[in-house]
C-alpha positions as CSV (number, residue, x, y, z in Angstrom):
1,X,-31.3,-2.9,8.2
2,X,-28.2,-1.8,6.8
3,X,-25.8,-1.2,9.7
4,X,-22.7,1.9,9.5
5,X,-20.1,-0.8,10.4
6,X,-20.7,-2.5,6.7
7,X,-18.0,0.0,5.5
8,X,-16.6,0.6,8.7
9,X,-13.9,3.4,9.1
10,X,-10.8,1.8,7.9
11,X,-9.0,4.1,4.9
12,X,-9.2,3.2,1.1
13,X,-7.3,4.7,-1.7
14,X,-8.4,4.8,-5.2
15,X,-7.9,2.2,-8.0
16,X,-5.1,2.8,-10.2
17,X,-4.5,0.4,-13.4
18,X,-0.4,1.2,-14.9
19,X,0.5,-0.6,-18.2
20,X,3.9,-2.1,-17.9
21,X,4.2,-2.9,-21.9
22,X,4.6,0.8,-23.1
23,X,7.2,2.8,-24.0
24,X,8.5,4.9,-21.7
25,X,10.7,8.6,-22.1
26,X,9.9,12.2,-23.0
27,X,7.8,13.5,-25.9
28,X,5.4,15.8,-26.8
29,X,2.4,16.8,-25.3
30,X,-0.2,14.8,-24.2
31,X,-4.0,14.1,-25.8
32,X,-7.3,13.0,-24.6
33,X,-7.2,14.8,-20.8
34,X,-10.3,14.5,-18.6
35,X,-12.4,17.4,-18.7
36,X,-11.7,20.4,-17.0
37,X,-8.2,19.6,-16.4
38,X,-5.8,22.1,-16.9
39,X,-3.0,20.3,-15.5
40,X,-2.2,19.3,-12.0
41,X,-1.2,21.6,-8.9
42,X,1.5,19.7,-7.5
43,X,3.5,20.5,-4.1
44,X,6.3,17.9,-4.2
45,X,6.5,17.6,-8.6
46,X,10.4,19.4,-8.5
47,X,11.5,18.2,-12.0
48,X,8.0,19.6,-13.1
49,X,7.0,16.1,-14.6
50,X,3.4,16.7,-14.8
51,X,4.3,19.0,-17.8
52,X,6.2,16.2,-19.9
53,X,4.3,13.4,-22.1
54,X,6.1,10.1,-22.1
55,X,6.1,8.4,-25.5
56,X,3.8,5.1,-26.2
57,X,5.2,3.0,-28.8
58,X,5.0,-0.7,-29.7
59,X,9.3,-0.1,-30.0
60,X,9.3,-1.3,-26.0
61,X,10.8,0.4,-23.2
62,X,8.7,-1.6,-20.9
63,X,11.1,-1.4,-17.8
64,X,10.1,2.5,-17.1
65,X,6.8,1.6,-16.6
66,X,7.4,-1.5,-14.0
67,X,9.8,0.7,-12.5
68,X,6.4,3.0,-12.1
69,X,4.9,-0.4,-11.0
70,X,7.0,-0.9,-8.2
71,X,6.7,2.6,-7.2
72,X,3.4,2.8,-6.5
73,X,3.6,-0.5,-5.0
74,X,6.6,0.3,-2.1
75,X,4.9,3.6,-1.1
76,X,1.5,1.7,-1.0
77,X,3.0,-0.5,1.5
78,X,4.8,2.3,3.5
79,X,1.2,4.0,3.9
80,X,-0.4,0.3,5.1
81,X,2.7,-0.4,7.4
82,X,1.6,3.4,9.2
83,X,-1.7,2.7,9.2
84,X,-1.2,-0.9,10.7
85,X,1.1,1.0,13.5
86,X,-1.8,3.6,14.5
87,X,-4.7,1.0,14.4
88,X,-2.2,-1.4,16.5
89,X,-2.1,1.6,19.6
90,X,-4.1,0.4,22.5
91,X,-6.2,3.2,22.7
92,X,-9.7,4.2,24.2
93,X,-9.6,7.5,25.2
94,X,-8.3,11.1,23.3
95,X,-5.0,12.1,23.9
96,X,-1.0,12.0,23.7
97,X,0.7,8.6,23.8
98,X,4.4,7.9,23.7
99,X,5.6,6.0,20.5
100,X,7.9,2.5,21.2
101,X,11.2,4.3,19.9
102,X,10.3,7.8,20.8
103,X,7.9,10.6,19.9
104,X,4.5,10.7,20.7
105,X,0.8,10.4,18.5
106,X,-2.0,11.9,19.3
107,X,-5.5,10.9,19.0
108,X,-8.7,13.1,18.5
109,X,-11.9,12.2,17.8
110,X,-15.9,13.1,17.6
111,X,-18.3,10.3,17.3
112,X,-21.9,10.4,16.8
113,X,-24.3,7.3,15.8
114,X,-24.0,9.0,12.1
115,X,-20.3,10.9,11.8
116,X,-17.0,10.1,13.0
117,X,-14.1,12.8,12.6
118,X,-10.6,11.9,13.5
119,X,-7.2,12.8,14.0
120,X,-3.8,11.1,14.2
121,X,-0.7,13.3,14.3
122,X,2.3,12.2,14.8
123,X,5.5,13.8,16.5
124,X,9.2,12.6,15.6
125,X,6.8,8.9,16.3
126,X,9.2,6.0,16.2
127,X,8.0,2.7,15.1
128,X,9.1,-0.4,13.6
129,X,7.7,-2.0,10.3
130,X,7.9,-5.3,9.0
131,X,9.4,-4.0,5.8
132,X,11.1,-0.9,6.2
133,X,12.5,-1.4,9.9
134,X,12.4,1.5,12.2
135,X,10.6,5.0,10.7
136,X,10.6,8.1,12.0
137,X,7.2,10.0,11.2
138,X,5.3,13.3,11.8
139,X,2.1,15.0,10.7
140,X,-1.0,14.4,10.5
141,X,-3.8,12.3,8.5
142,X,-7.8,13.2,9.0
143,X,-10.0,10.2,8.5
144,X,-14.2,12.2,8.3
145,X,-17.1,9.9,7.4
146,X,-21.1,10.7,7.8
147,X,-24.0,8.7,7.3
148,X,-26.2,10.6,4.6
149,X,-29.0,8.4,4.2
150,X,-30.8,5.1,5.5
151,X,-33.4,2.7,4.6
152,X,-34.6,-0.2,5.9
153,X,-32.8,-1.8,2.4
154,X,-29.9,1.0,2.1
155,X,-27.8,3.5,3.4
156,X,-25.0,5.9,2.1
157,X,-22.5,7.3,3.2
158,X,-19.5,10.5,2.3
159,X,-15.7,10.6,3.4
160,X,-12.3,11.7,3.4
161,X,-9.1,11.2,4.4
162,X,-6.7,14.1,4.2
163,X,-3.0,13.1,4.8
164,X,0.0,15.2,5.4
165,X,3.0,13.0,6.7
166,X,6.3,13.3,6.3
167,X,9.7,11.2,8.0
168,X,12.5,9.3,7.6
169,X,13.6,5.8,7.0
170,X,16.1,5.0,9.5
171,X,17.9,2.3,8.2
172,X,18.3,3.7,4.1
173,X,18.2,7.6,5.6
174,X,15.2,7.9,2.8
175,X,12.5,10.5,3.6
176,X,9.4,10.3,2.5
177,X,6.2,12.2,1.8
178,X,2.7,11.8,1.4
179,X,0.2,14.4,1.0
180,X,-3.2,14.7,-0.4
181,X,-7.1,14.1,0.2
182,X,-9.3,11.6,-1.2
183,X,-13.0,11.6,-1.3
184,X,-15.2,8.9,-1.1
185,X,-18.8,7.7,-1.2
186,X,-20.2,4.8,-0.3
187,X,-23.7,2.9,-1.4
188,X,-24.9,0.2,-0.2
189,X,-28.2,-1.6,-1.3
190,X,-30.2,-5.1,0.2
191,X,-33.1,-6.6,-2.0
192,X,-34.0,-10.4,-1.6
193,X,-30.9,-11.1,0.6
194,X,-28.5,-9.9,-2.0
195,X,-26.3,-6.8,-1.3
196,X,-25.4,-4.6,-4.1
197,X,-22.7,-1.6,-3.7
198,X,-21.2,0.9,-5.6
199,X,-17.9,3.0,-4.6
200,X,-17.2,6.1,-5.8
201,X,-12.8,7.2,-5.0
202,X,-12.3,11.1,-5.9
203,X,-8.9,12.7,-5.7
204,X,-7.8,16.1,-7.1
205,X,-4.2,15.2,-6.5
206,X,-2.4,13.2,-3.6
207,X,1.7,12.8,-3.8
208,X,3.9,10.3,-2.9
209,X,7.8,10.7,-1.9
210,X,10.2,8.2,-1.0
211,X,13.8,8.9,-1.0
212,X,14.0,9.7,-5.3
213,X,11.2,8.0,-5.9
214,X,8.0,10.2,-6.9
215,X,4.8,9.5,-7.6
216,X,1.1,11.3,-8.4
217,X,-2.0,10.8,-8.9
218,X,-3.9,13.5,-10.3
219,X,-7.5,14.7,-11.0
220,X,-8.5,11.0,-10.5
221,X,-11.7,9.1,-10.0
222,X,-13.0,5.4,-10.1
223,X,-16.3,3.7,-9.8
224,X,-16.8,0.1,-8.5
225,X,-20.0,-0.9,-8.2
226,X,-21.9,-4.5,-8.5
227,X,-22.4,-7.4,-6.2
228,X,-20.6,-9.9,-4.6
229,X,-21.3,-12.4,-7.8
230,X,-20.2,-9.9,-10.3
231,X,-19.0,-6.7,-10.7
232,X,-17.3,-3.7,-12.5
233,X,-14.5,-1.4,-12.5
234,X,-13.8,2.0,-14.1
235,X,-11.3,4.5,-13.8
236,X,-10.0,7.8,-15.2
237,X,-6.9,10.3,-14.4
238,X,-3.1,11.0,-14.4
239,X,-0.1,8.9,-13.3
240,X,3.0,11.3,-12.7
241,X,6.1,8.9,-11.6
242,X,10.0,10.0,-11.6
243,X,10.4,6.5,-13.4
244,X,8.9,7.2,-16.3
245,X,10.0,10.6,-16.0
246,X,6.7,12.5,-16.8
247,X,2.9,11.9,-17.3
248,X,0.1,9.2,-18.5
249,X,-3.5,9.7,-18.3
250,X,-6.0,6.4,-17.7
251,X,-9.1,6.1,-19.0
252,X,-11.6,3.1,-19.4
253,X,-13.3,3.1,-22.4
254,X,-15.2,0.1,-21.4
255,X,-15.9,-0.6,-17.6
256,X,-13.7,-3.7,-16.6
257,X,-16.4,-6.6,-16.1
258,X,-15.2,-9.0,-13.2
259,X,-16.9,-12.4,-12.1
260,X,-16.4,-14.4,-8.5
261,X,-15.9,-17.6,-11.1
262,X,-13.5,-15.8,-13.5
263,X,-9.8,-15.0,-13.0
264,X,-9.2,-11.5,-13.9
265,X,-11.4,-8.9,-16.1
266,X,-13.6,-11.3,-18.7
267,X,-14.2,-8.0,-20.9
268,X,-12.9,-4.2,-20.8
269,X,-11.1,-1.7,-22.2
270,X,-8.7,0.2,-20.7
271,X,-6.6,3.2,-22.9
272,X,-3.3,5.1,-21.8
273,X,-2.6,8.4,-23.4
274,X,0.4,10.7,-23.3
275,X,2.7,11.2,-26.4
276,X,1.1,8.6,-27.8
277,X,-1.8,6.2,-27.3
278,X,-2.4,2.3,-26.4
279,X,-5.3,0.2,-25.5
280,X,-5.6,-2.7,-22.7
281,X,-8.3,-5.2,-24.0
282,X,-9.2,-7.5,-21.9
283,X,-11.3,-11.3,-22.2
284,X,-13.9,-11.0,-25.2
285,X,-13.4,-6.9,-25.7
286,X,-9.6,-8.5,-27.5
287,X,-11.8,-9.4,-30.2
288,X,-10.3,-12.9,-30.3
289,X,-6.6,-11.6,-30.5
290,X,-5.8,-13.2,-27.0
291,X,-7.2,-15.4,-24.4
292,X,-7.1,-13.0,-21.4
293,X,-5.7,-9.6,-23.0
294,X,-4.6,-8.3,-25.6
295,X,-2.3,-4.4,-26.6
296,X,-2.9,-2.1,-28.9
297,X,-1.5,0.5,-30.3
298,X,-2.0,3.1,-33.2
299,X,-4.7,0.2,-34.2
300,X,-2.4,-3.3,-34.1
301,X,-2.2,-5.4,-32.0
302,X,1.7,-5.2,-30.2
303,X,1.4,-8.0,-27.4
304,X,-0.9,-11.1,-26.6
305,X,-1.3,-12.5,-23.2
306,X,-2.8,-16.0,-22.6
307,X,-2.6,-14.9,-18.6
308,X,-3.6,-11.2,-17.5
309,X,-1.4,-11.9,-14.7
310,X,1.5,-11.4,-17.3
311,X,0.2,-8.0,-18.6
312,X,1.5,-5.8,-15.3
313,X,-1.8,-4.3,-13.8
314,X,-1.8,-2.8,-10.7
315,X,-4.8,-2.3,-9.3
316,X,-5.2,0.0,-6.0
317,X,-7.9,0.2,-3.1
């Protein structure tokens, strides 16, 4: 049988692919949104970015978008250092505990053989990290997961994780901000000894502020599903990020195929849309225009790559 542990309880946060060989700046509006979107609600978005299409062109401007990159990348880490911090606390039973540099965090939790809901909020919580030094954090982050269904062969299960932190950096004076839910559902399936699973990451919006640096993602969802031998990726949604100073919108128009023997994506098709469109081809969806992935835009190919290393996707979990 198919135990709960197999997931576990431990967070994940949704798959994100950003193109570092676009153009980056403001244009007109944007094209090709998912369905139903009207734009996103944003809390944090002050300079109203969600609003403004950045332009894709084969002209360059490439250093926006690995600015973006790196974004996404630094605040990723800030949320793992936190997380690392509260999962480090020697605790085993509910309640208040005092934080190494001062503050407290709190601890709250239900537990049944199928559900787990639980609570971590923090008070002026002083903590060291190995990359940012000493942080100073408050708030709160939810972590809910049941067990919806179980076979001898199978078993699925629905989460959440709801986060609403906010500090300071103590070293830069940087605060920080992250705020936002994601959704998840989990699937998990045994048939003669091989395990097949398939991941499904939902998130209407969840926001991301460190010091100037601001990121989103926006009416978002991705799909991973396959085996341990081979497996595929897809994605859709909206990347707002002060460093390109707007909006792009992600969309695979062919799942991202992945092997355990393979290096990288050996087909898949990726496309970015905002004042302007480009496509991410990957392995044999290039067409034979590049070993490992090839650019296009407004139907040309613009760049070649012999290693998709080189091509500057970032991919999230």
């Amino acid at each position: 049988m198919i135990q709960l542990s197999r997931i576990g309880w431990g967070p994940v946060l949704p798959m994100v692919l950003v193109l570092s060989a676009c153009g980056g700046g403001s244009g007109g509006g944007g094209n090709d949104q998912p369905e139903e979107q009207t734009g996103p609600q944003l809390s944090y978005d002050r300079n109203d970015l969600a609003s403004k299409a950045v332009a894709i062109t084969s002209s360059g401007g490439m250093e926006s978008f690995q600015a973006l990159r790196g974004d996404l990348q630094l605040t990723q880490h800030l949320l793992y250092e936190i997380n690392a911090f509260s999962e480090s606390m020697p605790v085993t039973n509910a309640g208040t505990y005092p934080c190494e540099g001062g503050g407290t965090v709190e601890f709250r939790w239900q537990e049944t053989d199928t559900t787990l809901e639980k609570t971590t909020s923090f008070n002026q919580c002083s903590f060291d990290t190995m990359t940012f030094g000493d942080v100073v954090l408050s708030g709160s982050t939810r972590y809910e997961s049941a067990l919806v269904g179980e076979t001898a062969t199978s078993a699925s299960w629905k989460s959440s994780i709801t986060d609403d932190l906010s500090g300071s950096i103590k070293f830069s004076g940087e605060l920080f901000r992250f705020s936002g839910v994601i959704r998840m559902s989990d699937y998990l399936t045994e048939s003669g000894g091989v395990t097949s699973w398939r991941y499904i990451r939902d998130v209407k919006t969840y926001e991301r502020k460190l010091g100037s640096r601001y990121v989103a993602i926006a009416d978002a969802q991705n799909r991973d599903s396959g085996t341990d031998a081979d497996w595929e990726y897809e994605v859709r949604g909206t990347i707002v990020g002060s460093a390109i100073g707007g909006y792009v919108q992600l969309e695979t128009l062919d799942p991202l195929e992945m092997s355990e023997n393979v290096d990288g994506p050996i087909s898949g098709i990726v496309k970015l849309s905002s004042n302007g469109e480009a496509e991410v081809r990957f392995g044999s969806s290039a067409g034979g225009t590049a070993k490992a992935a090839a650019v296009w835009i407004d139907g040309a190919v613009v760049e070649s790559y012999e290693d998709w290393h080189e091509i500057g996707v970032v991919v999230y979990f």
